[in-house]
Structure formats: structure tokens, C-alpha cells
N, C-alpha and C positions, 0 to 999 in steps of 0.2 A: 433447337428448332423442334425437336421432340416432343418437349413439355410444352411447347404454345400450341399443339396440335389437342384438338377437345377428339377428347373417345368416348366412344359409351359404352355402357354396362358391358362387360366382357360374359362370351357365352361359351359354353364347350364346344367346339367341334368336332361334327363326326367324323370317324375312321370313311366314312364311305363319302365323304365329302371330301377328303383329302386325297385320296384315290382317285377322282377324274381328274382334276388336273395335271398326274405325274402321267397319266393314260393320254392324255391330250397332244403333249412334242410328238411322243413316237405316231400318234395318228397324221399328224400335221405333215410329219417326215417320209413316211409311206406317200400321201395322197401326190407330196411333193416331186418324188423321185418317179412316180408313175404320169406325171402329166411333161416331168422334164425331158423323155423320152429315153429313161433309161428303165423303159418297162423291158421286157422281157421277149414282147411280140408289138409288131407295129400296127398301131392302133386301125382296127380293122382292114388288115387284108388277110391278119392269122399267120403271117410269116415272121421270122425272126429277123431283126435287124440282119445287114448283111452290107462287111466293110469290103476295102477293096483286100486284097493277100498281103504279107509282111514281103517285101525283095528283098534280095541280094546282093550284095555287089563280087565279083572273084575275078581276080585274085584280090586281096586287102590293100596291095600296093604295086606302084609300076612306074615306069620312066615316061616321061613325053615321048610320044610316037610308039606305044608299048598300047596292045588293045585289052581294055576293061568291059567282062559282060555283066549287066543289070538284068537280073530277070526276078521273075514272082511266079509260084505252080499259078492254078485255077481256085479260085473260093471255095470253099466247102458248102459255099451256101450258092444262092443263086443271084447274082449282081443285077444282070440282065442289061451288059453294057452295049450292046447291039453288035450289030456287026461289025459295023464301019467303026467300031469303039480305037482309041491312039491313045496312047499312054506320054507323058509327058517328064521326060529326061532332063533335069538340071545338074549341073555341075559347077560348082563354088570355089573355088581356090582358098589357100592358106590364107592369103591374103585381101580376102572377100573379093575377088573380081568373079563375075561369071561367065567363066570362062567356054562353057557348050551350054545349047538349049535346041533340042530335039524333039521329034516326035516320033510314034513308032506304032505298028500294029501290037493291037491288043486284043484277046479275043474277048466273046461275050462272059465271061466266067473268070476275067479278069487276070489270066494268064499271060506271061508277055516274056521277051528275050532280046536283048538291046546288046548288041558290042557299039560301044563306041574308041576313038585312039583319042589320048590325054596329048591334048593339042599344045605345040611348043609354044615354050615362053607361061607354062601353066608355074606356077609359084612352089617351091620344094613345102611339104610340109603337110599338115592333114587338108586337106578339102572333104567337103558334103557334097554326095552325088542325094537328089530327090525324084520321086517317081510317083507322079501322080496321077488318073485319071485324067486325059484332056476334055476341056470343054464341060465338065460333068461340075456339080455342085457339089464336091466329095465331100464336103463340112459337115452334111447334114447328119448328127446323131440321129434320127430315126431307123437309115437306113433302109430310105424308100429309094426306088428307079428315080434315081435322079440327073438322068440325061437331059439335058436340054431340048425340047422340041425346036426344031428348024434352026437353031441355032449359029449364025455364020461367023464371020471375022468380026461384024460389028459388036456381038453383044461379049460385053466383060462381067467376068463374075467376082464376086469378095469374096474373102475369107471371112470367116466369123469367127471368133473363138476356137482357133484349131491351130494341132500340134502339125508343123508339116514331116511328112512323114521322109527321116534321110539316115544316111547310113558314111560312114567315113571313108574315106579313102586314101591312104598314104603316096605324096609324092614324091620320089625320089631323085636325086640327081646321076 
């Protein structure tokens, strides 16, 4: 296929013509990662992205009817989850049933402390307890306020491309 292609006259190439295009990816790569919202500060407000804290869970393991606390400090940054902010408690069994689904205060700074008891008939074995912002849009990489305004029982939110954030828990008999 090579030979039935017509070329013509072949000419030197400059050195500095060969240099913008290996300069071109990494410019493309830069503009990319700055628009995908892994800048550095969110795009004018001058703040820094700002997720919710990593939880807890302790002890690592316990029996049905034995109480587990979920807690997370305060942000280092400023969330600004309001006051009335509720954090959002799941627990998964071994055996994927979901076994609790809670809510709990939370304060503005994304701090929070949850005992829940590992409800009988929960499945021997690891479960994933999860602790999420309620009601909040927690997905968003930018990490802008993103509470919901007025927000009631009616409106549901999706997940978009996100890790949900969980932690193990061993169940014992």
C-alpha cells in the first residue's frame, strides 16, 4: 500500500519544526486537566477544592447487638455543609443485603459521630459500612457548596463517576 502512495520531492526538516509537535500533548494535557476540575483552586471563587473528611469505623469487628461508631474529625478546609447538614450511614453485609440506613447530624465542617448496634440476623463475615453527606451532591470534583437549595424528600440525586466512600467491617458470630 506504501508504494501506490505518490510522494514528492522529500525535503529536510527542521529541528524546530519537529519540536512543536512533541510540545503540543503536554500543552493539550495541562489545558485538559485544568478544565477537568482537577485545577488546583475552583474556578473563581480562589478556594481550594474542598471534600468531605476520610471516617472511621471502631472497633474493626463486633457481634450483632454489639455497638459500632462511624465518625470523621472536621475538614481542614471549609465544606460549608450548613447547619441542618446529616450525614448518611449505610451498612452492607457479607452477603450484600443492606442491612441499616441512617441518618445523623453532621456539622458544618463535615465532622460527625454515629454509634449504630449490628442488627441481628446481619450475615458473619466482612460488610461495608458508607458515610456520605445527605442530600448533598458529594460527586462533584470541583468541590464547590454543593448543598442542595430547598431540597425535600422529592428531589433524588445520581452518582456520576464516583468512588463511594466505605470502610470494612468485620462480622462475627
Amino acid at each position: 500500500m506504501r508504494e501506490a502512495m505518490a510522494t514528492g520531492p522529500r525535503r529536510p526538516v527542521s529541528r524546530r519544526r519537529l519540536r512543536f509537535p512533541s510540545f503540543l500533548p503536554a500543552c493539550l494535557v495541562l489545558l485538559a486537566s485544568a478544565m477537568s476540575g482537577c485545577a488546583s483552586t475552583v474556578p473563581g471563587s480562589g478556594e481550594p477544592p474542598c471534600f468531605p473528611p476520610a471516617f472511621s469505623v471502631a472497633p474493626s469487628s463486633a457481634k450483632p447487638g454489639e455497638r459500632v461508631t462511624v465518625a470523621a474529625p472536621d475538614a481542614a478546609c471549609d465544606p460549608r455543609y450548613g447547619r441542618n447538614a446529616r450525614i448518611q450511614v449505610t451498612m452492607t453485609d457479607a452477603a450484600g443485603v443492606e442491612v441499616l440506613t441512617a441518618t445523623a447530624p453532621m456539622n458544618d465542617a463535615g465532622g460527625f459521630s454515629y454509634g449504630l448496634v449490628i442488627p441481628a440476623g446481619t450475615a458473619a463475615g466482612e460488610a461495608t459500612i458508607t458515610a456520605m453527606p445527605f442530600n448533598i451532591d458529594w460527586c462533584d470534583d470541583t468541590g464547590r457548596n454543593n448543598r442542595v437549595p430547598g431540597a425535600g424528600a422529592a428531589v433524588t440525586l445520581e452518582r456520576v463517576s464516583c468512588v463511594i466512600p466505605a470502610r470494612p467491617l468485620t462480622i462475627t458470630r
